[in-house]
N, C-alpha and C positions, 0 to 999 in steps of 0.2 A: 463063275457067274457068266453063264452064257448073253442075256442081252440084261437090258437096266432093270436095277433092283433099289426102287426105292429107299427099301430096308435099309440094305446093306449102304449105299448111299450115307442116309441119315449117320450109321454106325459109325462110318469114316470120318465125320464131320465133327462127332462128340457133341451134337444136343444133351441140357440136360433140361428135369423137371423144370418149370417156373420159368421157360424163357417166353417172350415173343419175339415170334417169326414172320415174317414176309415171305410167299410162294406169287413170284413173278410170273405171270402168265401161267398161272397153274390149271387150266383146262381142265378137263374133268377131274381133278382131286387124283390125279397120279403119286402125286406126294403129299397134299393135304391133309389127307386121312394118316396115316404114318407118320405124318410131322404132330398131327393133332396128340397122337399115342406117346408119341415120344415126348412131348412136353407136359404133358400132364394135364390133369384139369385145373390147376395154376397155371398153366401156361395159357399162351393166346397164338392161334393161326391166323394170319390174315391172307386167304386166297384171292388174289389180285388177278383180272384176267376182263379184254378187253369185250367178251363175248357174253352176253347174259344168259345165254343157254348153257353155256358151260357153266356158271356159278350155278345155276339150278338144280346140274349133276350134282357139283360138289354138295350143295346145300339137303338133296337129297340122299347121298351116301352119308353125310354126317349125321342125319336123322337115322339112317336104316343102323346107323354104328353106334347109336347113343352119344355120339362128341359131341357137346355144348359148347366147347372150345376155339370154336373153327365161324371165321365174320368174312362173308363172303362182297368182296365189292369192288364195282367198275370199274376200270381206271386204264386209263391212258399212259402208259410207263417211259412213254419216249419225249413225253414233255413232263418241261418242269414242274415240279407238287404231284404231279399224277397217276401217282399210288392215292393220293389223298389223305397219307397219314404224316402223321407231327415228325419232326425235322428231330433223329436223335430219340425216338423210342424205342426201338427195333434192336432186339438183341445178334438175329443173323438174317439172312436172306439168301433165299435158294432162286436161282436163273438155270435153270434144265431146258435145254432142248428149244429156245428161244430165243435165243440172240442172233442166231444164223436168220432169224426169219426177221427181225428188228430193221426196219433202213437207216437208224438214229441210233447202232450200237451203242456211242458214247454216251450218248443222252442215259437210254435205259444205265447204264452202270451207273452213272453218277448222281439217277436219281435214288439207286440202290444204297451207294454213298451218303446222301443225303438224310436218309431215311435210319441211317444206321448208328446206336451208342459210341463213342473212343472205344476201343480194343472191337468191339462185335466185326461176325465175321460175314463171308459171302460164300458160296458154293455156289460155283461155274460148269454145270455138265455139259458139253456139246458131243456133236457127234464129231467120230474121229475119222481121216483121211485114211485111218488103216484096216487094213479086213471086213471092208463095209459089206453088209447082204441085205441091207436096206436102208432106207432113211433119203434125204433132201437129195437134190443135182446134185455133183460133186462142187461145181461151180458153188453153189450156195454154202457149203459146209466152211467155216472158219476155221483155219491152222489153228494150233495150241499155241504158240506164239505169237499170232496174230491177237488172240484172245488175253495175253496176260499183258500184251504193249496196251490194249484197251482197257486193261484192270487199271495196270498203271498209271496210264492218264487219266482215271479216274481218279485216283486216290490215293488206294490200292495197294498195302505193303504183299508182298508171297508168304505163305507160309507152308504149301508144301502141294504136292499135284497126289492125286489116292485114285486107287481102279474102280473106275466106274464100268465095268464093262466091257466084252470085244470090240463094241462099235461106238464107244463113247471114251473121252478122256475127262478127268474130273480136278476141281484146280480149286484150292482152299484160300482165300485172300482175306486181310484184315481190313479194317479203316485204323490205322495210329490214333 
């Protein structure tokens, strides 16, 4: 897999039918749409993202794809509540390529935490410090250790890191 693959992403993660999902800052529906597919039409996407042009994409790609699945809304991720969903509904939550850009890392995790079932899970994509041929400063880019001490204080048990890519590292975390 040359650069991110949604797909293959989701694959790594083990979605299945009937969950609901949280997509953190999910900007144009890069993983929405794929998350919407993978859960079925039992399931529920909720693309979170603090730009309204960007839900509009999403909200427009999910009309051009026929997804009924997919609830697009504002929110503020770095304060508390500001996903705006119920405390413990949330089966996982996907954080891609957003946390580097976060100034309230911990905040964003632990509202991730918040928002999540006992056992559900989290997916943490960032970019990686290794063989990069594009993406943020280097300065901006979060170590992968950096990123699971922020898991951790969040919550956060590990449960295992999976290839996201040449230029991404990808890190599977639980809420206990």
């Amino acid at each position: 897999m040359p650069f991110l693959n949604p797909e293959q992403v989701i694959k790594s993660v083990g979605l299945s039918h009937g969950m609901q999902v949280a997509d953190f800052g999910c900007g144009a529906g890069f993983y929405s749409v794929p998350l919407a597919r993978a859960v079925g039409p039992s399931g529920k996407v909720y693309a979170l993202d603090a730009q309204k042009e960007m839900l509009e994409l999403v909200r427009s790609k999910a009309r051009a794809s026929r997804l009924l699945n997919i609830t697009t809304m504002v929110s503020d991720l770095e304060r508390p509540r500001g996903s705006n969903l119920a405390e413990g509904a949330i089966d996982f939550v996907i954080i891609s390529n957003i946390l580097f850009q976060a100034e309230n890392k911990l905040a964003l995790l632990k509202e991730a935490f918040r928002i999540l079932k006992p056992g559900g899970g989290t997916a943490v994509v960032e970019w990686s410090t290794l063989s990069r041929s594009s993406g943020p400063k280097p300065e901006m880019i979060i170590p992968r250790q950096a990123a699971e001490k922020l898991l951790e204080d969040a919550g956060f048990k590990r449960d295992k890191e999976f290839y996201a890519g040449e230029n991404h590292y990808g890190l599977l975390y639980h809420k206990p």
